[in-house]
NUMAR-839486 format. One record per residue (C-alpha): x, y, z; residue in one letter; residue number from 1. Coordinates in nm, 4 decimals, padded with zeros to 6 digits. Layout:
N
X, Y, Z, a, NUM
...
This chain:
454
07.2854, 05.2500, 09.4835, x, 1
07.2070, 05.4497, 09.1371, x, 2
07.3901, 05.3488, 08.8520, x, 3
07.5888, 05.6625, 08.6877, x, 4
07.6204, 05.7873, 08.3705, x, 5
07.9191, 05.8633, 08.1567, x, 6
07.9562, 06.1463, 07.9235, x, 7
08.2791, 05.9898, 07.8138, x, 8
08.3119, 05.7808, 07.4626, x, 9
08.6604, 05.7182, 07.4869, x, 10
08.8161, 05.7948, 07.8426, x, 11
08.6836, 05.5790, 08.1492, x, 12
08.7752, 05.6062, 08.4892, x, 13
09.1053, 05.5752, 08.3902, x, 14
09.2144, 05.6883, 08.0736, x, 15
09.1507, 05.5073, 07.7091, x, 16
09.1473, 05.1684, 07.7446, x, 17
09.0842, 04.8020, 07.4908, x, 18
09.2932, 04.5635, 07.3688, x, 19
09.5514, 04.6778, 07.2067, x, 20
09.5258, 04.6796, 06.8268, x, 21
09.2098, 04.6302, 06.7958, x, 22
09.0662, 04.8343, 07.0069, x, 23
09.3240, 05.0510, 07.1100, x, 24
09.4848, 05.0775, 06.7293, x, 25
09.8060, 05.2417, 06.6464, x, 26
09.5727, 05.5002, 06.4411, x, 27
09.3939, 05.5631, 06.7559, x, 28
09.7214, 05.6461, 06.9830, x, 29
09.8520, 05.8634, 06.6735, x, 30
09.5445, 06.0433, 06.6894, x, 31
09.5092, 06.0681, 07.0648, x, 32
09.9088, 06.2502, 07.0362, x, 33
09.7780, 06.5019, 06.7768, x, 34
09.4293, 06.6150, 06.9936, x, 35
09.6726, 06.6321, 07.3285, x, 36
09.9068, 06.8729, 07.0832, x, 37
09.6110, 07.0778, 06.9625, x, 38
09.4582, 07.0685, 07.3196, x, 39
09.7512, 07.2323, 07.4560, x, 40
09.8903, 07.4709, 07.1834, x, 41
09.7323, 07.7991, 07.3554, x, 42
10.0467, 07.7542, 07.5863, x, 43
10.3004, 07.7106, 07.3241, x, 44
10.4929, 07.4756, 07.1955, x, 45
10.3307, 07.1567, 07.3879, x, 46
10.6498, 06.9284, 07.5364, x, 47
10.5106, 06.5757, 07.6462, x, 48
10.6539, 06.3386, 07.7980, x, 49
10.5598, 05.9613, 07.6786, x, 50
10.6135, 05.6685, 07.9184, x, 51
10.4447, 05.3173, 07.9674, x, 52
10.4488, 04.9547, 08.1215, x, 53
10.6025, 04.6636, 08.0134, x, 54
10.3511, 04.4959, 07.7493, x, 55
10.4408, 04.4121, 07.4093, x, 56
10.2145, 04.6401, 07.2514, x, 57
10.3614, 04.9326, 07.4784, x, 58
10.6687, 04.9962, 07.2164, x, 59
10.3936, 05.0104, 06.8914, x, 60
10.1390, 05.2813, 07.1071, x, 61
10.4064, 05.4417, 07.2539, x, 62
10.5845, 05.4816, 06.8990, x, 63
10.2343, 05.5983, 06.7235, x, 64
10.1564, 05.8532, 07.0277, x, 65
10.4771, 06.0494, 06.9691, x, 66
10.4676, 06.0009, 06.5741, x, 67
10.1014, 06.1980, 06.6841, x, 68
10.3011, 06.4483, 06.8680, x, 69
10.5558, 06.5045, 06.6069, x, 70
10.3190, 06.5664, 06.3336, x, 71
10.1171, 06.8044, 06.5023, x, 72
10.3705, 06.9985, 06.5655, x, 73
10.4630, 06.9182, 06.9347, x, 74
10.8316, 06.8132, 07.1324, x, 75
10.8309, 06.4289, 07.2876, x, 76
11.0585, 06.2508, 07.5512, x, 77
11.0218, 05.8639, 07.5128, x, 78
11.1357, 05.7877, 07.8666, x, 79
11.0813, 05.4201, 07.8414, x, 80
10.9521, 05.2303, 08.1118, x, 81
10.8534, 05.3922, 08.4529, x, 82
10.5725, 05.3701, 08.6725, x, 83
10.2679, 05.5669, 08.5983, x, 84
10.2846, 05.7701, 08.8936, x, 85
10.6767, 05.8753, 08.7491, x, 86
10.5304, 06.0371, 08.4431, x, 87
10.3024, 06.2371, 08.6730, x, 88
10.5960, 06.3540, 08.8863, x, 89
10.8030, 06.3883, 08.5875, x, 90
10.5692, 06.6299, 08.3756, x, 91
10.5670, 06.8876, 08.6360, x, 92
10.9590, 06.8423, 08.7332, x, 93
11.0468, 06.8528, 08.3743, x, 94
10.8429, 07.1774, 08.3149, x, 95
10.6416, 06.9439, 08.0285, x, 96
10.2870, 07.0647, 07.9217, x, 97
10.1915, 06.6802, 07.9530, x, 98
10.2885, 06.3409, 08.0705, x, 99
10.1428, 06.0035, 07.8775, x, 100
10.1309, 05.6597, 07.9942, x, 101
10.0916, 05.3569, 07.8097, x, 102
09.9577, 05.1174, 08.0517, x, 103
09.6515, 04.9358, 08.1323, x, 104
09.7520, 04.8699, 08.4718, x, 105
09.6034, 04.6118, 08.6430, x, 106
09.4191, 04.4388, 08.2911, x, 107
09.5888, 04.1793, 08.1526, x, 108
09.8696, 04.1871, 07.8522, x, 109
09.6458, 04.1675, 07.5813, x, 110
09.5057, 04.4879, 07.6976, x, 111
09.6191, 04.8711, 07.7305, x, 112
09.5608, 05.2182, 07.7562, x, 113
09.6222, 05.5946, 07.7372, x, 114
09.6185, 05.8071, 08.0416, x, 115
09.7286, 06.1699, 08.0386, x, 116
09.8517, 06.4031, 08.3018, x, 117
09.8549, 06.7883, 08.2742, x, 118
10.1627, 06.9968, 08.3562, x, 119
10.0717, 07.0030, 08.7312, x, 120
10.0824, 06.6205, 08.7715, x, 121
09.6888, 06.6153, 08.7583, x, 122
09.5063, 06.3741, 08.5175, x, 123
09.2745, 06.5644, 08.2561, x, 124
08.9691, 06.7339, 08.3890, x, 125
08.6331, 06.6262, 08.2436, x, 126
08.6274, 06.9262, 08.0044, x, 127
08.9362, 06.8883, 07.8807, x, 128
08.8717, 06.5169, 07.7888, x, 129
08.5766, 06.5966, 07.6541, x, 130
08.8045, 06.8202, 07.4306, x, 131
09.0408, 06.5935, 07.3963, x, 132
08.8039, 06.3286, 07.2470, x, 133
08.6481, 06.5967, 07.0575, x, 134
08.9896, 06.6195, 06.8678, x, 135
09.0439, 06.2803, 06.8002, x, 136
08.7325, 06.2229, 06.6231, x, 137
08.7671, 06.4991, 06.4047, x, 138
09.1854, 06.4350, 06.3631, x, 139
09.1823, 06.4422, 06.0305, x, 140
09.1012, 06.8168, 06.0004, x, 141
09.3326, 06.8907, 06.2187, x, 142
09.6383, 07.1368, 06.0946, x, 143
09.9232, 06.9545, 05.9357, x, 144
10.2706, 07.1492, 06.0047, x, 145
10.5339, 07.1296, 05.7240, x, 146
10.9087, 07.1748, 05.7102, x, 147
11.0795, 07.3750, 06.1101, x, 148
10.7380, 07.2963, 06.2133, x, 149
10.7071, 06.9494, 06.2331, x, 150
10.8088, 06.8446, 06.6159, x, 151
11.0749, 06.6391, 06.7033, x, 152
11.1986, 06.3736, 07.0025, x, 153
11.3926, 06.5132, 07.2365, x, 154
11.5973, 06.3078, 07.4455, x, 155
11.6018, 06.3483, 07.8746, x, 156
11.8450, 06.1637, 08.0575, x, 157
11.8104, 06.0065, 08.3818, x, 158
11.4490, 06.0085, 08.4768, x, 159
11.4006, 05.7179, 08.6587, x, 160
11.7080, 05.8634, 08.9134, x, 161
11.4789, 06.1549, 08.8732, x, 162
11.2075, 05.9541, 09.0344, x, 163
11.4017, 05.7163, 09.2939, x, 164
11.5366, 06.0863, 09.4236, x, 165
11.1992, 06.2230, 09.4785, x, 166
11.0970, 05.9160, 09.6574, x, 167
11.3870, 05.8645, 09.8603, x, 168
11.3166, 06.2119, 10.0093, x, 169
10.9562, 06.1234, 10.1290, x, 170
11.0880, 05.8646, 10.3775, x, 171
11.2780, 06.0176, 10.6340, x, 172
11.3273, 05.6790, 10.8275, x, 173
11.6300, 05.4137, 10.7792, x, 174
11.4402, 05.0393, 10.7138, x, 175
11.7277, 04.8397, 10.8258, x, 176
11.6391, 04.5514, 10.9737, x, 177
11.3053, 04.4490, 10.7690, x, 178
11.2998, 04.2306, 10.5681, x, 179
11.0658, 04.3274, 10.2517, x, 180
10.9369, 04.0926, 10.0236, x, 181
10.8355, 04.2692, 09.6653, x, 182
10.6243, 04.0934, 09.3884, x, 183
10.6474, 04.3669, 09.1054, x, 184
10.3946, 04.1725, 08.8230, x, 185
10.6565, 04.1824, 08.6413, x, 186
10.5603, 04.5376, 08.5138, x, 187
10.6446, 04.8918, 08.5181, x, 188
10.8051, 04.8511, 08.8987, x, 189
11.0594, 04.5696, 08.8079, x, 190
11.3668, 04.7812, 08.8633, x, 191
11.2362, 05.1015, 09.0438, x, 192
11.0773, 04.9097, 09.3921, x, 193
11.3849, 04.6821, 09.4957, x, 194
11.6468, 04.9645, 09.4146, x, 195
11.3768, 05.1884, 09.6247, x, 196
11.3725, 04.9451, 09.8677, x, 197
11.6941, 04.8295, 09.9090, x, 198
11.8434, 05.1556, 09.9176, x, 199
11.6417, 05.2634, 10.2524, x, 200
11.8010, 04.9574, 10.4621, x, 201
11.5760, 04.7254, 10.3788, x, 202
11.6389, 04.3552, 10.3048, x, 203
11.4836, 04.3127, 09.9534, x, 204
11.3384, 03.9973, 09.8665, x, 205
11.2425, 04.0634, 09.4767, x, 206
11.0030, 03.8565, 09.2699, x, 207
10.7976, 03.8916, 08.9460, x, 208
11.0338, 04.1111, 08.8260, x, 209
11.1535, 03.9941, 08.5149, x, 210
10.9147, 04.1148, 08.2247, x, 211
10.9080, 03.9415, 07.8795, x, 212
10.6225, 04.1509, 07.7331, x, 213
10.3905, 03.9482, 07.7998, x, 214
10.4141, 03.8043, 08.1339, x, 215
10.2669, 04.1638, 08.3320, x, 216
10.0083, 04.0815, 08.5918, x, 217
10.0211, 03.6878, 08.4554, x, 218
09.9558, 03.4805, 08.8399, x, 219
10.1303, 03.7886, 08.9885, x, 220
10.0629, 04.1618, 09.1274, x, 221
09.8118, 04.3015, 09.3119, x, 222
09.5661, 04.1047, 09.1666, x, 223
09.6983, 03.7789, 09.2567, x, 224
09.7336, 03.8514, 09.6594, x, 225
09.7519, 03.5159, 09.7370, x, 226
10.0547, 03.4736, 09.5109, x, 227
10.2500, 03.7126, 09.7956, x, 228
10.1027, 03.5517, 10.1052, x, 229
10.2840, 03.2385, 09.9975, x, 230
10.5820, 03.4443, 09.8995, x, 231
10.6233, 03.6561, 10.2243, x, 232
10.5262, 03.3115, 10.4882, x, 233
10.7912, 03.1519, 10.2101, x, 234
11.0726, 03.3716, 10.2460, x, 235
11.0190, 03.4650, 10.6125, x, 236
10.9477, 03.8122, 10.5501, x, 237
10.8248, 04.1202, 10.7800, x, 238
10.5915, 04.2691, 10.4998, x, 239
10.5203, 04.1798, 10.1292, x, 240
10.4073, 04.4751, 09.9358, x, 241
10.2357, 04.3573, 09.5445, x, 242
10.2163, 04.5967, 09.2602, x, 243
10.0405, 04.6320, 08.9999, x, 244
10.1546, 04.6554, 08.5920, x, 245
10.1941, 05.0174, 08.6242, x, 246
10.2747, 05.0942, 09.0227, x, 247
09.9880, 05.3063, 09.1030, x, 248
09.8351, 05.0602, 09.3778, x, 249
09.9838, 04.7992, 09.6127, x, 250
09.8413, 04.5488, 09.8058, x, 251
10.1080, 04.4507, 10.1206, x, 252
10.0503, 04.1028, 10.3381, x, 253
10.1865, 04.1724, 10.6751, x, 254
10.4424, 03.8666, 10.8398, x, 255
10.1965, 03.5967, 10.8805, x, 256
10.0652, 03.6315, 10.5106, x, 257
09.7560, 03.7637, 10.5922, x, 258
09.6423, 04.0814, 10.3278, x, 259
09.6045, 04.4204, 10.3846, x, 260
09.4237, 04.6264, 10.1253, x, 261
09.3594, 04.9503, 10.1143, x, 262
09.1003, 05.0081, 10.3528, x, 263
09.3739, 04.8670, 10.5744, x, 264
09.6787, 05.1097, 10.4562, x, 265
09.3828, 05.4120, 10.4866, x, 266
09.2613, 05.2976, 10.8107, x, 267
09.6593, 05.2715, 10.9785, x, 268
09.8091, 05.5703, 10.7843, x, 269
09.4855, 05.8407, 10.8305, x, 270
09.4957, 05.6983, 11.2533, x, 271
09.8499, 05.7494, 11.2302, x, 272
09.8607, 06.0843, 11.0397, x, 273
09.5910, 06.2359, 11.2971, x, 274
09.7732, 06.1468, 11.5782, x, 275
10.0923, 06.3485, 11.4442, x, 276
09.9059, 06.6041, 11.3636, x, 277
09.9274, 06.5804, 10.9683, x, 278
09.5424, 06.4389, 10.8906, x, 279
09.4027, 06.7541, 10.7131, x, 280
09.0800, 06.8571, 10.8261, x, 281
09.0952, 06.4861, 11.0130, x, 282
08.9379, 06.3929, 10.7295, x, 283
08.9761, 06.1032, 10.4999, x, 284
08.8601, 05.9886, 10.1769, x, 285
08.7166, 05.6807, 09.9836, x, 286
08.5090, 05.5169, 09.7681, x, 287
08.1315, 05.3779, 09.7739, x, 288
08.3239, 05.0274, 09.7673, x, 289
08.5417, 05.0756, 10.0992, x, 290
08.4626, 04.8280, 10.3926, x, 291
08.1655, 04.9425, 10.6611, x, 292
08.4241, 04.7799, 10.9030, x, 293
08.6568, 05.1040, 10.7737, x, 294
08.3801, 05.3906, 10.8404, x, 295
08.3500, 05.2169, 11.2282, x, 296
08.7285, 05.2278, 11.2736, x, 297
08.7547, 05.6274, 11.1650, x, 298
08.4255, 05.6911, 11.3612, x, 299
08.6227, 05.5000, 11.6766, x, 300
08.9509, 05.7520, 11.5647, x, 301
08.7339, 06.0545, 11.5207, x, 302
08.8174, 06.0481, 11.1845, x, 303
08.5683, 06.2085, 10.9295, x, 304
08.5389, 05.9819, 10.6254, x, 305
08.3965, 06.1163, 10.2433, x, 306
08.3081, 05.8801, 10.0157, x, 307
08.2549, 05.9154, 09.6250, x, 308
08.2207, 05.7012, 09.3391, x, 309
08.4390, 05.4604, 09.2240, x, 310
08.7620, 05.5557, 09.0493, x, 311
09.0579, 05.7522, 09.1518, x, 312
08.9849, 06.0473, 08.9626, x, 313
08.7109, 06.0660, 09.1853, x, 314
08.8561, 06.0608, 09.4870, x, 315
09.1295, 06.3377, 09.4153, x, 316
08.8586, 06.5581, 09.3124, x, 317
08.6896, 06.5784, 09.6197, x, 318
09.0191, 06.5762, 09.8147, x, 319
09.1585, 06.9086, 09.6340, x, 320
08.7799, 07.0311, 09.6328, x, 321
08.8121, 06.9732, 10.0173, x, 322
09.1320, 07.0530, 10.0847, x, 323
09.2518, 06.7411, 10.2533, x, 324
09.5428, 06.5023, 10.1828, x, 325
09.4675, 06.1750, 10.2490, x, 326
09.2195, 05.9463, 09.9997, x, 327
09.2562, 05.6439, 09.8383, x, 328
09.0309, 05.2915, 09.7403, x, 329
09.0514, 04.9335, 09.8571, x, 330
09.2048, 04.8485, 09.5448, x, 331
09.5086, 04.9797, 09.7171, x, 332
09.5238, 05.2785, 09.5379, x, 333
09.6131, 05.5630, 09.7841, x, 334
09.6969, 05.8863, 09.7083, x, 335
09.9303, 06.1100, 09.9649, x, 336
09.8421, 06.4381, 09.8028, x, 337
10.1323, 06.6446, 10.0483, x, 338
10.3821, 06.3513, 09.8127, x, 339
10.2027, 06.3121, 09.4949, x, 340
09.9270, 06.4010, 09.2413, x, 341
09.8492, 06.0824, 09.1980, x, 342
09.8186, 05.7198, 09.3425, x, 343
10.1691, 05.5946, 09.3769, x, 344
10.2473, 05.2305, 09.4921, x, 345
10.6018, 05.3031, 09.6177, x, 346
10.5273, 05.5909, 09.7888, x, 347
10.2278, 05.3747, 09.9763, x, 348
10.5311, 05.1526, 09.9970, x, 349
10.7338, 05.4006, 10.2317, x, 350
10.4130, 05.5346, 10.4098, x, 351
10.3736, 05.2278, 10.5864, x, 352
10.6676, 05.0933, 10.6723, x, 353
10.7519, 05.4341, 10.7677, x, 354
10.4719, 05.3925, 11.0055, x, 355
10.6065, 05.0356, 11.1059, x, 356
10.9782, 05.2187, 11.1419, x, 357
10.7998, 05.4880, 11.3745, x, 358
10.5952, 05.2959, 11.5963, x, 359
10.7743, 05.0087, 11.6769, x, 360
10.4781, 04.7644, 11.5439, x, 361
10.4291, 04.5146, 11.2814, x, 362
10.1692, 04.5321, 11.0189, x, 363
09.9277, 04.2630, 11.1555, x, 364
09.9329, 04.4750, 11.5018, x, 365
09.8619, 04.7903, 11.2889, x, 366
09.5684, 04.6073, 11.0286, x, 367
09.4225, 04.5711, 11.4161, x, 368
09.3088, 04.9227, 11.3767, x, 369
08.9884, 04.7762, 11.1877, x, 370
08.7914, 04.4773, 11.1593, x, 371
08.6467, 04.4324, 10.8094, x, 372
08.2815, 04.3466, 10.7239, x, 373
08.2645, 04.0289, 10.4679, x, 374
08.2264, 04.1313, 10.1459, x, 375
08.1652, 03.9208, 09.8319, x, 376
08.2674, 04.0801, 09.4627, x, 377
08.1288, 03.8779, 09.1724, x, 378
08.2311, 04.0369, 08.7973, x, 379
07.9432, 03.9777, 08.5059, x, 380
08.0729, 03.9906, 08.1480, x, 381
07.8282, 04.2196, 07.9685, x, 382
07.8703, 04.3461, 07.6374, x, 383
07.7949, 04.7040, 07.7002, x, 384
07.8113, 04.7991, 08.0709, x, 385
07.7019, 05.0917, 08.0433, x, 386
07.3413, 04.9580, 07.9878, x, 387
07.3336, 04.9042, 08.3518, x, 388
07.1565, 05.2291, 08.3879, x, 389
06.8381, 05.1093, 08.2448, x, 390
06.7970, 04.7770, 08.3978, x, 391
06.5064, 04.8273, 08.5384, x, 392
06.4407, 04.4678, 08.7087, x, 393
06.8221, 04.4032, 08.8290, x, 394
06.7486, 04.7811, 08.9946, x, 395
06.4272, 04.6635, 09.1282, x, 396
06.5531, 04.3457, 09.3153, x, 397
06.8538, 04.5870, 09.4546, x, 398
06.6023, 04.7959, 09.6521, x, 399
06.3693, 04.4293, 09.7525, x, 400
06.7428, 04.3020, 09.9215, x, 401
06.8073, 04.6822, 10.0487, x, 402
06.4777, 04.6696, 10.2215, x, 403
06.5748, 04.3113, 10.3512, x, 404
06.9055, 04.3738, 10.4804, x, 405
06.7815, 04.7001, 10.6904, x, 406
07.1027, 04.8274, 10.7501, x, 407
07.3062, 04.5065, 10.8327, x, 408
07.4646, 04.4983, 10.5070, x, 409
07.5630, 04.6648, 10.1652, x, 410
07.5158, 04.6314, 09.8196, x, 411
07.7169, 04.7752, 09.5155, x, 412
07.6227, 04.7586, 09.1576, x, 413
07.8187, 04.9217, 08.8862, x, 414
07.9537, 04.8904, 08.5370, x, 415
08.3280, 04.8893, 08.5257, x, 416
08.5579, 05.1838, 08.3794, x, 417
08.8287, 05.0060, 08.2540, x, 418
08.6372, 04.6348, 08.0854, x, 419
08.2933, 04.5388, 07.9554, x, 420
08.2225, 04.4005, 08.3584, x, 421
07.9063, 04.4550, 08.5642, x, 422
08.0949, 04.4709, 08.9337, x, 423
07.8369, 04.3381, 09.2041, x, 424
07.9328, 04.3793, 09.5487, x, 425
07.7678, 04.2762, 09.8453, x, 426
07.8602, 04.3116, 10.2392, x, 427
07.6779, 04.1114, 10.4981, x, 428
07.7915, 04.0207, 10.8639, x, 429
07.7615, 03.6912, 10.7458, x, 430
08.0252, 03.6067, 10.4140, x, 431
07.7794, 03.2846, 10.3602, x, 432
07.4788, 03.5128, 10.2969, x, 433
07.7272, 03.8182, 10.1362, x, 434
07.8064, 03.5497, 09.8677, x, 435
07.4632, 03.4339, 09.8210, x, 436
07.3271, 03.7723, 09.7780, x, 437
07.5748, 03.8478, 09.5239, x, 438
07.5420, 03.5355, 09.3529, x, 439
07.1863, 03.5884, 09.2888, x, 440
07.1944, 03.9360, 09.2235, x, 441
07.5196, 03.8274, 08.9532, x, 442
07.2703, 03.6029, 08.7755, x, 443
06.9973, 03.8846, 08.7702, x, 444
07.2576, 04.1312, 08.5913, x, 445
07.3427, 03.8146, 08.3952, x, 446
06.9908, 03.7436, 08.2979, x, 447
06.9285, 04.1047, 08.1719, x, 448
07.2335, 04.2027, 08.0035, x, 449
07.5399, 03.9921, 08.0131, x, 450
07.7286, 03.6135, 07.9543, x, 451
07.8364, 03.4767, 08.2527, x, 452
08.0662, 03.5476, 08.5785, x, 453
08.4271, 03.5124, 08.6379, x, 454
């Protein structure tokens, strides 16, 4: 596999991300507000909606992001704490010109980010980032409005009823009778997935959802899936579904505590939506990192399957570019495009146990729709990822295990989006020689570039 390139300085895969206040400054999220502003004046009067997790730095960047607003002239909502996938459904209910979320989703406290989401519910193109960063570095030149001009905060009322309605409307199947066990990582879901939940008939078992600041993703979430096998086997549930510190991906463990990614939830929902007739195109999509034991399964449904590179933004492109409405990564990040512009945990939530509701099964009989291939994922600290590209011998002993494996087996190399992490993945019939392989090729990467593993 070739490593890729990034135009980007600021935005990764998904959004501006560092830790927050020193690498993600106050001064940076101010300046970020005033280049979305400029970015969007041609319109009008830009009106952008701010939102963000639960971390203790989210009230300082959330505060300096609509300062940025304000003083370039622009309206902003502060609509507190919502899910990331809210803000997206919020900018285009709201008629904004932009949502922003403060969140670094899945990272730890210490971190966080900026991601931005156009009037249509869409994240930024690559142009307009480009723009957008553009902006930022040359902020200071920027126009300064005085006096009537200067923007203001302007306040919107119920938005997270907003968002539960919108949900609720999705789901057209009563849950009574399950009994649902949430772990919300004590982040941006804490209140929105039991009242979700709970108000479809189910029985709502709630945990991790008590956020201090700085307990979000801390031996919780999606992250942490063994924390909800324990929890749903504990409790007695039908289904656990984990979160993550924003609620764009879940991670579910069906009754016996045994996980279900997302090559899982694409694998039942895609089989399910082609049999009803809703599969566009029968055609699914994912990314370079999704199971072989997930391309068999589709090939077994008749399911086409498009894969791309790693990151969500990805996969949405070539799902609008290809007109189809059904994509999503093992991470657990699926998007239903007919629901949402963008990965939504909840609504991933409702997909499958409306698919449980409508079929009678549990989840362990549905994750029987695939068997998945061993795979071993090893993360190198590196100072600068990016430097992947020209590691010439790490890329040379890739193609010396390709030509070993012959086909039995994959193996994934690339420098992470979101944290200064070489990801090496390897998938072998075996998960003794998977782990092997990606052990030694974890302490090639190591040897050229990085510190160590974890």
């Amino acid at each position: 596999m070739s490593p890729e390139g990034n135009r980007r300085k600021l935005f990764g895969t998904d959004g501006i991300r560092g830790i927050a206040n020193q690498d993600l400054t106050p001064e940076l999220a101010m300046k970020a507000g005033k280049a979305v502003v400029q970015a969007l004046r041609d319109a009008g009067q830009p009106f952008i909606i701010v939102g963000r997790d639960t971390r203790l730095s989210g009230d300082m960047l959330a505060s300096a992001l609509t300062a940025g607003i304000c003083s370039a002239g622009g309206l902003a909502a502060d609509v507190g704490v919502l899910p990331t996938p809210a803000i997206a459904y919020l900018a285009q209910e709201l008629s904004a010109s932009a949502g922003i979320v403060v969140s670094a989703s899945h990272n730890p406290m210490d971190y966080n980010g900026i991601k931005v989401f156009l009037a249509d519910g869409f994240k930024l193109p690559d142009e307009l980032e480009l723009r957008v960063e553009e902006l930022i570095e040359s902020s200071d030149e920027l126009p300064r409005p005085e006096g009537s001009s200067v923007g203001r905060v302007i306040p919107v009322e119920k938005t997270g009823e907003l968002y539960l309605e919108h949900l609720r409307s999705i789901c057209g199947h009563d849950l009574s009778g399950m009994r649902v066990v949430l772990d919300c990582a004590n982040g941006a879901a804490f209140r929105a997935a039991p009242e979700l939940y709970h108000s479809m008939g189910a029985e709502v078992s709630s945990f991790y959802d008590q956020p201090d600041g700085s307990n979000i993703n801390l031996h919780c979430g999606s992250t942490r899936a063994e924390v909800l096998s324990e929890l749903v086997r504990s409790q007695g549930g039908d289904v656990g579904l984990a979160f993550d510190g924003d609620a764009d991906r879940v991670i579910f463990a069906d009754g016996q505590g045994n996980i279900v990614d997302g090559d899982y939830v694409l694998a039942i929902c895609a089989s399910h939506m082609k049999n009803a007739g809703r599969l566009a195109c029968n055609t699914v999509v994912t990314t370079v990192m999704t199971n072989l034991g997930f391309r068999q399964a589709m090939e077994r449904s008749g399911i086409e399957v498009i894969q791309t590179k790693v990151g969500d933004r990805y996969v949405l492109e070539e799902m609008l570019a290809s007109g189809l409405n059904l994509g999503g990564e093992q991470s657990g990040h699926v998007i239903f495009l007919d629901h949402s512009t963008t990965g939504d945990g909840l609504i991933t939530g409702l997909k499958v146990l409306e698919v449980m509701a409508e079929t009678g099964k549990s989840l362990g009989e549905l994750a029987m729709v695939m068997q998945r291939l061993p795979q071993v994922l090893l993360n190198v600290e590196v100072e600068e990822p990016e430097r992947l590209m020209g590691a010439n011998r790490v890329w040379e002993e890739v193609r010396r295990l390709e030509e070993t494996l012959n086909g039995t087996g994959r193996i994934l190399l690339r420098p992470s989006g979101t944290e200064p992490l070489v990801r090496v993945m390897v998938e072998h019939a075996s998960e003794e020689d998977a782990a092997e392989l990606a052990e030694y090729l974890a302490a090639a990467v190591r040897a050229e570039m990085g510190w160590g593993t974890r």
